[in-house]
C-alpha positions in Angstrom: 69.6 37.4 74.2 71.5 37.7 70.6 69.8 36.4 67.2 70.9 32.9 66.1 73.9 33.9 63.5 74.4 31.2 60.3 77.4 30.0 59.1 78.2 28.9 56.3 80.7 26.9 56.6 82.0 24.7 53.0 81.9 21.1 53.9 81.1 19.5 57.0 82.0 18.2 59.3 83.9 20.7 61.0 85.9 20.1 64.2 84.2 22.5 67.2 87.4 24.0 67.7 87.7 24.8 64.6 84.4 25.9 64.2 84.5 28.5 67.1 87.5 30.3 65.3 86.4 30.4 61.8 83.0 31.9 63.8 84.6 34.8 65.5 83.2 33.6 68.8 87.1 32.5 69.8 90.0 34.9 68.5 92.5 31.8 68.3 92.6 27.8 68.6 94.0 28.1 71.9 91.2 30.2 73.0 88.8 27.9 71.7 90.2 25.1 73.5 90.0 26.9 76.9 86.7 27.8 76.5 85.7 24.2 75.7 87.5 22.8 78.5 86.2 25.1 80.9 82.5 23.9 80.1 81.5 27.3 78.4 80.4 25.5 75.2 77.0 23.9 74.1 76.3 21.7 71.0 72.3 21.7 70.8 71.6 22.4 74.3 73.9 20.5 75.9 77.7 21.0 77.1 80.1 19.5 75.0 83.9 19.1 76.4 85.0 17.7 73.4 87.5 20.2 71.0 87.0 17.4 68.2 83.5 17.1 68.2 82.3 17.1 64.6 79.7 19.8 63.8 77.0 19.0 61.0 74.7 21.4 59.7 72.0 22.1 61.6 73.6 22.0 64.9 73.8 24.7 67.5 76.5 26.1 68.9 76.4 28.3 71.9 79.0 30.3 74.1 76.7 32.6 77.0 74.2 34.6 75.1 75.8 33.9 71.4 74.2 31.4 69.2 75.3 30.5 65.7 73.6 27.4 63.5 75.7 25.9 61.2 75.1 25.5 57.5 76.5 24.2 54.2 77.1 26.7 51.3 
């Protein structure tokens, strides 16, 4: 299994959709939104169908073995 990556992201929250973008783990919004609505994504654990779903820091986000943790900075 992959490290936990940070990311820094500037002020929260941040939509998931958004989030999985700006983290490289979806190449476009579109792509993002598939891979929400086809149950691929976790938010601390649990899977989250929601594109809007407002990320804090601290929370984990995870697509099959790649975990990133957001942060403020």
């Amino acid at each position: 299994m992959n490290d936990v990556k940070t990311i820094l992201i500037r002020e929260e929250p941040i939509e998931l959709c958004q989030l999985l973008k700006f983290a490289g783990l979806a190449g476009t919004g579109g792509e993002a939104k598939h891979l929400i609505v086809q149950e691929l994504v976790s938010v601390n654990g649990e899977v989250e169908t929601r594109k809007r779903r407002k990320i804090v820091s601290g929370d984990m986000v995870a697509i099959g073995d790649q975990r990133i943790v957001v942060a403020v900075g």
